[in-house]
N, C-alpha and C positions, 0 to 999 in steps of 0.2 A: 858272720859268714864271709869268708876272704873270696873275690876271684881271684884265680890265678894272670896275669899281666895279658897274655895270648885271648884270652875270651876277655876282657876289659876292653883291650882294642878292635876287638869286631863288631862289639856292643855300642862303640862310639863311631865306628863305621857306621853300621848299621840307623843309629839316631840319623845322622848326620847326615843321613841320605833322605833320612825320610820327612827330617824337617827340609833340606832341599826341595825335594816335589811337594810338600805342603805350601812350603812358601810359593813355589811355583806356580803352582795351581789358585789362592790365593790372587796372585799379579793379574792372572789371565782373567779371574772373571771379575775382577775391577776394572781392569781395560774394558771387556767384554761392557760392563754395565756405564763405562762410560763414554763409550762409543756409541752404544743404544740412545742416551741420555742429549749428546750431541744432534742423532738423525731426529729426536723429536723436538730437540730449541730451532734448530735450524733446517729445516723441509726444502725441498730441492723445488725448483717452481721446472714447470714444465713447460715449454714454448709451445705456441699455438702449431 
């Protein structure tokens, strides 16, 4: 089963967006989890 060139390139559009926000989204909750990971080695002391 052939596509034709025109739907081949919205299909790699399309991927290529979606692995964009995948990866995305991915980054942000590694940050998120190591930001987290940070506030608990290191606890903020609080002055009298």
């Amino acid at each position: 089963m052939a596509m034709d060139p025109e739907s081949a390139k919205k299909l790699q559009m399309l991927l290529m967006v979606a692995i964009l926000i995948a990866a995305g989204r991915a980054g942000y909750i590694v940050y998120e989890r190591h930001e987290a990971l940070k506030k608990r080695r290191n606890p903020t002391r609080k002055l009298p």
